[in-house]
N, C-alpha and C positions, 0 to 999 in steps of 0.2 A: 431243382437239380434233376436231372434226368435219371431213370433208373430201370429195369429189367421189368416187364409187368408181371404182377401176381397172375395165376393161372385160376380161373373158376371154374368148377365142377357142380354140375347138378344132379340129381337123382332123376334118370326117366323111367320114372315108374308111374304105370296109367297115362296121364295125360300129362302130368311135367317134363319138359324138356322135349315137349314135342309139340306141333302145330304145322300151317302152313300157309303158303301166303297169297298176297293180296293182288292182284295185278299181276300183269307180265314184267319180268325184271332182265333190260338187256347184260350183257357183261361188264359195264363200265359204271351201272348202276352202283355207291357207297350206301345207301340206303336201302336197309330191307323192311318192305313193309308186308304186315303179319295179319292175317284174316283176324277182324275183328273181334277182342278179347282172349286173341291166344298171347298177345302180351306178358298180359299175367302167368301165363304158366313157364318164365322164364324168370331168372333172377335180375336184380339190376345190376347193372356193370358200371363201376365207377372210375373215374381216372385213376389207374395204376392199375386197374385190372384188366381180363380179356375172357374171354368167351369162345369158344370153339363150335361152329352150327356147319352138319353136312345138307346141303341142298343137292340132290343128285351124288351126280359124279362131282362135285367140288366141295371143295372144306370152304370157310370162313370163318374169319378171324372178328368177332365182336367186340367194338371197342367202347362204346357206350349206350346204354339202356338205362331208361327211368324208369324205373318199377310200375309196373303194368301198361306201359305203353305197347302200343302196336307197331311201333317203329324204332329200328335198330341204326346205327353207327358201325359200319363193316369194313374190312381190309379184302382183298377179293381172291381167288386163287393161291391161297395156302399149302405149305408142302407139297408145291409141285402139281397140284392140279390144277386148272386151268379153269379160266373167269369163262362163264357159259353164258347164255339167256335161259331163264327159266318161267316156265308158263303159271300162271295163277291157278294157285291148287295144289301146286307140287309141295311136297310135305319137305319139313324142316325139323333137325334133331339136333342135339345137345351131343355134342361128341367125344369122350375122352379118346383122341388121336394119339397114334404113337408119338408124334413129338410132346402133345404134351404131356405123354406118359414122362419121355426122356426128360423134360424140364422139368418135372414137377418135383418137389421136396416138402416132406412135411413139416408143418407151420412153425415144429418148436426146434427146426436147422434154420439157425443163424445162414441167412443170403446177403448176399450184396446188398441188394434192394430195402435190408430191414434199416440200412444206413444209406440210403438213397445213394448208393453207389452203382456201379455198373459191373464189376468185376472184383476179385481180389485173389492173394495168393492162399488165403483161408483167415476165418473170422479174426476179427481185429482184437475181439476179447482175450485170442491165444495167446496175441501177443505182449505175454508178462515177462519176457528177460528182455537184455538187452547185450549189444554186439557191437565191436570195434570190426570196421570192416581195412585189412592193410590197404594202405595205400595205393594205386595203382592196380589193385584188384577188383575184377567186377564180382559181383556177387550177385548171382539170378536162382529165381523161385518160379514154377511153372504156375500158371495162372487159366484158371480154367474158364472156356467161353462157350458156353454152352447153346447159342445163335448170338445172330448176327448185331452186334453195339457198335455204334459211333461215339468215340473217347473223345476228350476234351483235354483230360486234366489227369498226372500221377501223382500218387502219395505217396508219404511212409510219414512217420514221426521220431523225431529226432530228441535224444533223452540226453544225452551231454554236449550243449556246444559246443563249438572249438573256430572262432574267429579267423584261424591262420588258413582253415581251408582255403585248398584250389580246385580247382576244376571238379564240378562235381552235379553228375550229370543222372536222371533216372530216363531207362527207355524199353520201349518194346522191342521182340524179337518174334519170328513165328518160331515154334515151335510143334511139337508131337502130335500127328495127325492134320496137319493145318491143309487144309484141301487148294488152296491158290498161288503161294509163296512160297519159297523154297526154306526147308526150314533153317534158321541162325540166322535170316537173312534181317537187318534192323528196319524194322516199319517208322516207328515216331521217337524223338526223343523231347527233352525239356533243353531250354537255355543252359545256360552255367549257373547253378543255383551256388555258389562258394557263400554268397550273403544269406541264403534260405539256412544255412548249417551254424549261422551264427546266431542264431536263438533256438529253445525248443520249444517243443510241442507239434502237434499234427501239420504238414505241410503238404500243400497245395500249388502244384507248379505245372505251369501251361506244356501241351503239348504242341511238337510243329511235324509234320508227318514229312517222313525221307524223299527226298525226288523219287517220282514215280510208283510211290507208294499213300495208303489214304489211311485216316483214322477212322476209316471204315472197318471193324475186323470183323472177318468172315468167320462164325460162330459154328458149332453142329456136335456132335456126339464125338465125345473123346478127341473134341480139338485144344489143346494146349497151349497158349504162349510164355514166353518166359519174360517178366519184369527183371530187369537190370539194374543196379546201382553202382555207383561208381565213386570214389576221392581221387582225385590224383595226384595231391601232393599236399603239402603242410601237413600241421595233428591232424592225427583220424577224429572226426567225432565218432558218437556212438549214437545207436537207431534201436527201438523197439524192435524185438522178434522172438518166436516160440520158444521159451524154454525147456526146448530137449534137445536130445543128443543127433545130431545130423542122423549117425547110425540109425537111426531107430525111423526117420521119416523118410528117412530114403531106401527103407529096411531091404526087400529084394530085390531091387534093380539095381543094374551095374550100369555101366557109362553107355554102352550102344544102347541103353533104350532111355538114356535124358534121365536125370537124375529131377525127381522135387527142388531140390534146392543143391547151389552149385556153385564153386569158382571156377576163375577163368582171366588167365593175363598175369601181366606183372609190369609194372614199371608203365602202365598204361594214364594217360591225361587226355585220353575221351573216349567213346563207346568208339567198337570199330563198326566197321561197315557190315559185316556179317560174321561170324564166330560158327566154330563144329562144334557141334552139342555132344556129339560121341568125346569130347578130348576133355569134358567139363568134369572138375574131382568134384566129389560130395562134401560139401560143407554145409555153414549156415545163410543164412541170407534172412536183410531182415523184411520184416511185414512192409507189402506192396500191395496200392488196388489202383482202382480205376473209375474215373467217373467222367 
């Protein structure tokens, strides 16, 4: 399953996390190859990880290294710099970059990624209550995307069947800060899951992205989207989610600036096409992610 990379940080102190390289390397080059034995003075990067190296004016992104080898696995032009040719000699550094300042989390916060997920609305372990959502009401939680993930798949888990369900549907929305799409406007949603509500336990349902929209979601600093749930008719089941008081997670913010978690609708049997985030009350909503 696909998941967020861990971010690697090295110490450059003296000679670690610094070297330089081998050859001339034009722009299109993926491969960075490292004067002989400065290998070693980098760590090795294994799948799920990444590595951040300035070569000049450009960033890269390292994505696999075997411990002390002289050749690296790279992504080219990071953060908006721009894929150069660089001359053999030119020196190489280990970089803690602002974005991976802005992504990085220390090891003992619960990520997405520690559940080989992609996103969620906050750790799965919060979610120790559980919630009747009414009928026909949507109920969304903002979801934070911190760069750029291609989804597949939405969750939540479901703690009281109810076989009578109808229509019942989980989806994205952009939301607070989203740099592309207008925010409310609905990106992807799942089929009709009515049969997914009729067992519990964690559930797993395909994503299909909206005309003219991708399960691409454009990620960055303080971009939010909001995961949506939906019943729209027969018994409600009921869904894991945080046990506290909406008040308290939605503590300062009022309706113009998107509420954490929220209803929205009545009498509704499918997501609509786009929703105002400003008209949404504070409620509950239960636990939602993404993978």
């Amino acid at each position: 399953m696909a998941y967020v990379d861990a971010e690697l940080f090295y110490n450059a102190v003296g000679t670690l996390g610094k070297g330089t390289i081998s050859g001339s390397h034009n722009n299109s080059t993926t491969t960075l190859t490292l004067t002989t034995g400065h290998g070693a003075r980098f760590p090795a990067v294994a799948s799920g990880q990444r590595m951040r190296l300035a070569i000049e004016d450009e960033i890269v992104i390292v994505t696999a290294h075997t411990a002390n080898a002289d050749t690296m696995t790279m992504t080219r032009g990071a953060e908006g710099t721009t894929a150069a040719t660089h001359a053999s000699g030119v020196a190489v550094q280990a970089v803690l970059s602002a974005d991976a300042q802005r992504r990085y989390a220390p090891g003992l916060l619960l990520q997405p990624r520690h559940a080989e997920m992609l996103a969620w609305a906050y750790p799965a372990i919060m979610a120790s209550g559980v919630m009747t959502i009414s009928t026909g009401n949507v109920r969304y939680h903002r979801c934070y995307v911190p760069e750029t993930i291609t989804v597949t798949n939405f969750h939540l888990r479901v703690s009281t069947l109810q076989a009578s369900a109808t229509n019942v549907y989980g989806g994205i929305y952009a939301g607070i800060g989203h740099p592309t799409i207008t925010a409310g406007t609905l990106i992807a949603k799942t089929a009709n899951q009515a049969s997914g509500v009729g067992s519990t336990g964690f559930k797993t349902w395909a994503l299909t992205a909206e005309a003219g929209q991708s399960l691409t979601l454009a990620g960055g600093e303080d971009v939010w989207y909001y995961l949506g749930t939906l019943q729209g008719g027969g018994t409600a089941a009921s869904f894991n989610r945080q046990a506290t008081d909406p008040s308290l997670y939605n503590c300062n913010l009022v309706a113009a600036d998107g509420f954490y978690a929220g209803a929205l609708g009545s009498g509704l049997t499918a997501l609509a096409a786009t929703i105002t985030i400003s008209s949404m009350a504070a409620n509950d909503a239960p636990w939602m992610g993404l993978s």
